[in-house]
C-alpha positions as a printed NumPy array, in Angstrom:
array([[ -1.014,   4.575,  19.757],
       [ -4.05 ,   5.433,  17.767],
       [ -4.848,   9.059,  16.426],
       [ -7.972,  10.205,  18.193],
       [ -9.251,  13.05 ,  16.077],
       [-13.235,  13.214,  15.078],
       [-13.484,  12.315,  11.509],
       [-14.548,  15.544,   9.707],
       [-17.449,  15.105,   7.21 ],
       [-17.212,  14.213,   3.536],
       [-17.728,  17.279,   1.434],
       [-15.052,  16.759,  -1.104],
       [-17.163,  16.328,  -4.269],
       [-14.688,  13.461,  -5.878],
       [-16.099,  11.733,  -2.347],
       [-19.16 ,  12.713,  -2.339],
       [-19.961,  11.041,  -5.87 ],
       [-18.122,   7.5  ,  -4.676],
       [-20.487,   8.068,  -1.954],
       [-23.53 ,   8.59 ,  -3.882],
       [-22.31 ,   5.569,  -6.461],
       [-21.789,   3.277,  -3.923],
       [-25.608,   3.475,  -2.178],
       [-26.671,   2.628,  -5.839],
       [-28.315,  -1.154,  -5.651],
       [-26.132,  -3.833,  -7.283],
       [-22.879,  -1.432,  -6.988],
       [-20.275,  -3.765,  -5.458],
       [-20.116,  -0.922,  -2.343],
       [-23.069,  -1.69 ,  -0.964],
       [-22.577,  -5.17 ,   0.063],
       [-19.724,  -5.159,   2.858],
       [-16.491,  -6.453,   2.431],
       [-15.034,  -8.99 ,   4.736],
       [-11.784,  -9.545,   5.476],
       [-10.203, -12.893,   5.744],
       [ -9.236, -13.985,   9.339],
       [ -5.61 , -12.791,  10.345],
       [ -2.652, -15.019,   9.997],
       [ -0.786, -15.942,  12.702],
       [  3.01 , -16.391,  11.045],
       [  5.982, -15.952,  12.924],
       [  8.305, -14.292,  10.102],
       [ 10.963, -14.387,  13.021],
       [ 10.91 , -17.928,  12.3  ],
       [ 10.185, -18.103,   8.704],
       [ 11.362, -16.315,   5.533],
       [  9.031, -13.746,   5.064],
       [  8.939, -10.905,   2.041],
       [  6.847,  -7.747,   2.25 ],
       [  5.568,  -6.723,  -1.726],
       [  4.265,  -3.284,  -1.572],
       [  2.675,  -1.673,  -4.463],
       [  2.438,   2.118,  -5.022],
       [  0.285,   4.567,  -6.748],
       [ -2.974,   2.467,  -7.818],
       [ -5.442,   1.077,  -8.167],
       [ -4.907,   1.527, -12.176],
       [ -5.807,  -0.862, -15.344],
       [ -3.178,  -3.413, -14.24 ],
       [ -3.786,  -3.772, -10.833],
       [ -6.302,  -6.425, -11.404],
       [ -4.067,  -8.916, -12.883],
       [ -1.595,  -7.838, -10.148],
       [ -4.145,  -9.706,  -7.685],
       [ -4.83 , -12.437,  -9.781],
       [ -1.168, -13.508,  -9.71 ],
       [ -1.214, -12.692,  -5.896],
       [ -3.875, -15.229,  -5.088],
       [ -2.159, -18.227,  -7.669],
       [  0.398, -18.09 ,  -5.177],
       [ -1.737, -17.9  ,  -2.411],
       [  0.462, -14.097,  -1.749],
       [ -0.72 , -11.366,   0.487],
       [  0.714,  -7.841,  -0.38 ],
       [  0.601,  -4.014,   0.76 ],
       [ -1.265,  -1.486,  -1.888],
       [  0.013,   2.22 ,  -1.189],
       [ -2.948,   4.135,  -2.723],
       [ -3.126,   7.531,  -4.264],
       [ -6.762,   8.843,  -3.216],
       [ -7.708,  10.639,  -6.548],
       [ -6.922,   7.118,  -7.875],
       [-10.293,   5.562,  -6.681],
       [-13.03 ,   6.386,  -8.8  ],
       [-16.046,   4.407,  -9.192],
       [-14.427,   1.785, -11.846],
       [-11.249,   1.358,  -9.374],
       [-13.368,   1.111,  -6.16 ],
       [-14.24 ,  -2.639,  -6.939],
       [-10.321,  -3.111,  -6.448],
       [ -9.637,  -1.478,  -3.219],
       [-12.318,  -4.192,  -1.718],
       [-10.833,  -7.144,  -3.311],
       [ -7.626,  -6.367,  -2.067],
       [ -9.561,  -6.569,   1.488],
       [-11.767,  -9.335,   0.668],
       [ -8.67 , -11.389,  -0.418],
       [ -6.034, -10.216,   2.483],
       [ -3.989,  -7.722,   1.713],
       [ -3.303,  -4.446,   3.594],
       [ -3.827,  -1.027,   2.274],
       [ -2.148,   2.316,   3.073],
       [ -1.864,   5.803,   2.259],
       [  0.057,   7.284,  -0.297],
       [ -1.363,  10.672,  -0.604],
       [ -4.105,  12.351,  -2.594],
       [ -2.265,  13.219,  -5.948],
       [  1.839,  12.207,  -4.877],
       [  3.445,  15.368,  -4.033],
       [  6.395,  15.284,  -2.455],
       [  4.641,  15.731,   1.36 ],
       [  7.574,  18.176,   2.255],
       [  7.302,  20.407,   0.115],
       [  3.609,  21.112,   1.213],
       [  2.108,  23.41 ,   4.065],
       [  1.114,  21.49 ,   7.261],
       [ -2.586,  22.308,   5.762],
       [ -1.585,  21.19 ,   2.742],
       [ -0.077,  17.851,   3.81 ],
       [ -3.205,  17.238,   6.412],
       [ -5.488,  17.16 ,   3.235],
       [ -3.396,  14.889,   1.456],
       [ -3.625,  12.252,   3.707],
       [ -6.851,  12.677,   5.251],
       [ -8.923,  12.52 ,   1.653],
       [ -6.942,   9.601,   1.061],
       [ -7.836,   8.266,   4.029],
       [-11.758,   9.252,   3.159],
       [-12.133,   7.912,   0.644],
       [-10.767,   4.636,   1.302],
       [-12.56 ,   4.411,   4.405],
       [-15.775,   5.214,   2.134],
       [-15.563,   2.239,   0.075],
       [-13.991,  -0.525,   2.045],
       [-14.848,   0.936,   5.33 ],
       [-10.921,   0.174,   6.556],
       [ -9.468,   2.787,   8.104],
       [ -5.642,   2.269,   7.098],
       [ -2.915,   2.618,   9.624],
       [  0.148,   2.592,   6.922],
       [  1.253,   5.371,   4.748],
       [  4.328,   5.935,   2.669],
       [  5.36 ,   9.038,   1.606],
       [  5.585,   9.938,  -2.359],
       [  8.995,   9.849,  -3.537],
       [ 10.17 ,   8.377,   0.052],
       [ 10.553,  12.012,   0.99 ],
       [  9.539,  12.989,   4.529],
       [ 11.39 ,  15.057,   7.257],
       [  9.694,  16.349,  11.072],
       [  6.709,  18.172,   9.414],
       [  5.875,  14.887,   7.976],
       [  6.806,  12.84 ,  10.93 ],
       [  4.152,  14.809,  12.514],
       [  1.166,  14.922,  10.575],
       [  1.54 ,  11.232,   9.925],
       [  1.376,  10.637,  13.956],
       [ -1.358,  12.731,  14.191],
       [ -3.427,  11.123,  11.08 ],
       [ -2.242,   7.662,  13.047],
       [ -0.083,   6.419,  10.09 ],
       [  3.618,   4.726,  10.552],
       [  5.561,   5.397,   7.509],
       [  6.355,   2.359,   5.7  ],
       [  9.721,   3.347,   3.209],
       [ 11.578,   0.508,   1.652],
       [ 14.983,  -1.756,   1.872],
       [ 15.042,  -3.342,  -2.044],
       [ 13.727,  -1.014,  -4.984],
       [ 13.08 ,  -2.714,  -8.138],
       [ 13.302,   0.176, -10.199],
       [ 10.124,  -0.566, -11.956],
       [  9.436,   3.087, -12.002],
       [ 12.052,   3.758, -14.052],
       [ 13.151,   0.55 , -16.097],
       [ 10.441,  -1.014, -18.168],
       [ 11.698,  -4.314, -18.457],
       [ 10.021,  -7.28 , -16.553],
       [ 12.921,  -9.726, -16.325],
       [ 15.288,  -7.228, -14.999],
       [ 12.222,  -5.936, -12.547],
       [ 11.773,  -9.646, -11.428],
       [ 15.638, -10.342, -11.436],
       [ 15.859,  -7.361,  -8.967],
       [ 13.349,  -8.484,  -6.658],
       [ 14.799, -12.117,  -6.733],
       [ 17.843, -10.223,  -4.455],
       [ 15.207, -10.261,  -1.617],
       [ 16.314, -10.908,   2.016],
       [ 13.859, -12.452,   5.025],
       [ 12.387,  -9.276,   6.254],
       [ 12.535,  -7.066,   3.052],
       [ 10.134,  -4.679,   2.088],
       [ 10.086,  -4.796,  -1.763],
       [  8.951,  -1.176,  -3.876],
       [  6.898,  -2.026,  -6.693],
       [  3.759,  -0.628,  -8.722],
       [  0.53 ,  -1.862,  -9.906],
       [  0.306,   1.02 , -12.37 ],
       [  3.421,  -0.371, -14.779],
       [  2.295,  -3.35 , -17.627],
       [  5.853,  -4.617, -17.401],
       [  4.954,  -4.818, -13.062],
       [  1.89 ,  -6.704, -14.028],
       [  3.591,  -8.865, -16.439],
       [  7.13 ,  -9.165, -14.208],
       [  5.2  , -10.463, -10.866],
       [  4.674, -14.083, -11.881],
       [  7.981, -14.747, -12.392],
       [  9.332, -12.954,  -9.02 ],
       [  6.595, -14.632,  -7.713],
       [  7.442, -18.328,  -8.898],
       [ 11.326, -17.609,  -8.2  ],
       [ 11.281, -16.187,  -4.595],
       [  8.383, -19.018,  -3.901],
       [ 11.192, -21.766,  -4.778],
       [ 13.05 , -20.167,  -2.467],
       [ 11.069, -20.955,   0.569],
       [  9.46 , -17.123,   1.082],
       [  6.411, -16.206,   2.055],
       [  4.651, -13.081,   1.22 ],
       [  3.213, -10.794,   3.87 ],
       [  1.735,  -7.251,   4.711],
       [  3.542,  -4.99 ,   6.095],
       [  1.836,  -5.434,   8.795],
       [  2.118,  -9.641,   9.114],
       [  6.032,  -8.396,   9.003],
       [  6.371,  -7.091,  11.833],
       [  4.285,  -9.475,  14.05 ],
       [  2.884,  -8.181,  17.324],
       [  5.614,  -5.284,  17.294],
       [  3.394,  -2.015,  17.299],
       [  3.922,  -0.044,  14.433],
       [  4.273,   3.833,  15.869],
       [  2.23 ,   6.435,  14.19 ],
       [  4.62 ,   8.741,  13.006],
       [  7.883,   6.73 ,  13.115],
       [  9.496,   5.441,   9.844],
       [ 10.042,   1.725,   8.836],
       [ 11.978,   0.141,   6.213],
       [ 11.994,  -3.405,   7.022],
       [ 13.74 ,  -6.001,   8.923],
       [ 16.947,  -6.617,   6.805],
       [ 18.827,  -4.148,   8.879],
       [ 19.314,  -1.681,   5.356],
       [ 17.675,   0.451,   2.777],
       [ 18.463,   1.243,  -0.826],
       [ 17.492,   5.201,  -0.313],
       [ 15.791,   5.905,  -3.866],
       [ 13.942,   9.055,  -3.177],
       [ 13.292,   9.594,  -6.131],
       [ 11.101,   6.847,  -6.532],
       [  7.757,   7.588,  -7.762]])
């Protein structure tokens, strides 16, 4: 179940000037993006690893997809809207030109309860603006800042038409800068687990080739979020946090 509400029009300034940008000739947004084909891969079936990425697109987040595509690795980017300005933009369609899925994490990453329904309704639908703006996907995913969500939150995400993707395995990048004991934590992963990491961390950036190398000798391969779950429908509204059965509650995640 999609949300059916009009699309209001862009008069968020921050938006308007991507806007504006991207009609510019030569600017990478005015040539469309196309997505690869979708992947049929029954993760039933095969050993299958979700690795999300939170609070980009930032200076690393480019050699985060170059290490994705050596492996031939499709991922989940959680963006933060005020994160996409005109030198990011390029990034958001890359990630769609080579595959992976995008979703919403907010405008600036409060923690969504905290915040008026108003409040909340803005954070999510710039966000989903401005990413619509630029790549002209219209995301389906969102995960709440912090993992913190309640009703209130349950609600405006069904409304916006946005399942809320949480986590089962949390690397901790967020709080321990240390890329062999961020890629030793994500080596722990289990067929079906969503994996919290972040594209805005140098010791992510430099940690994801070896996670990448070890959890490839291991037979995985790396999905969406989506690819995950298959031809199960992901609710608007409803929380997810993978198929291991489990999740390592870390709220305070950033």
């Amino acid at each position: 179940m999609r949300s059916s509400a009009p699309v209001r029009a862009v008069s968020d300034p921050a938006l308007l000037a991507l806007r504006v940008i991207g009609q510019q000739p030569g600017w990478p947004g005015t040539r469309p993006v196309v997505a690869p084909a979708e992947r049929s891969i029954a993760c039933a079936h095969v050993k299958c690893v979700a690795l999300t990425f939170d609070d980009g697109p930032f200076d690393y987040t480019g050699a985060v997809l170059d290490a994705l595509a050596r492996h031939n690795a499709r991922a989940t980017f959680f963006v933060v809207g005020q994160m996409v300005t005109p030198a990011t933009a390029p990034l958001l369609r890359r990630m769609v030109a080579e595959g992976h899925q995008l979703g919403n994490h907010s405008w600036d990453h409060p923690a969504l309860t905290s915040l008026s329904r108003d409040g909340l309704r803005g954070q999510l639908d710039r966000t989903q603006q401005v990413v619509r703006s630029i790549t002209g996907v219209t995301m389906r995913l969102m995960r709440p800042p912090y993992g913190s969500t309640d009703g209130k939150v349950a609600e405006e995400t069904g409304r916006a038409g946005l399942a809320q993707i949480l986590w089962d395995l949390d690397t901790l990048d967020w709080r321990d800068r240390d890329s062999a004991l961020v890629a030793r934590r994500a080596s722990a992963a289990r067929p079906g687990s969503v994996v919290l990491l972040h594209d805005i961390h140098r010791t992510t950036m430099e940690a994801l080739p070896h996670l990448l190398a070890d959890l490839s000798a291991k037979g995985y391969t790396f999905v969406t979020v989506s690819e995950l779950y298959g031809a199960r429908e992901l609710v608007p509204g409803k929380r997810y946090a993978g198929e291991t059965g489990e999740r390592q509650d870390q709220s305070t995640s950033p």
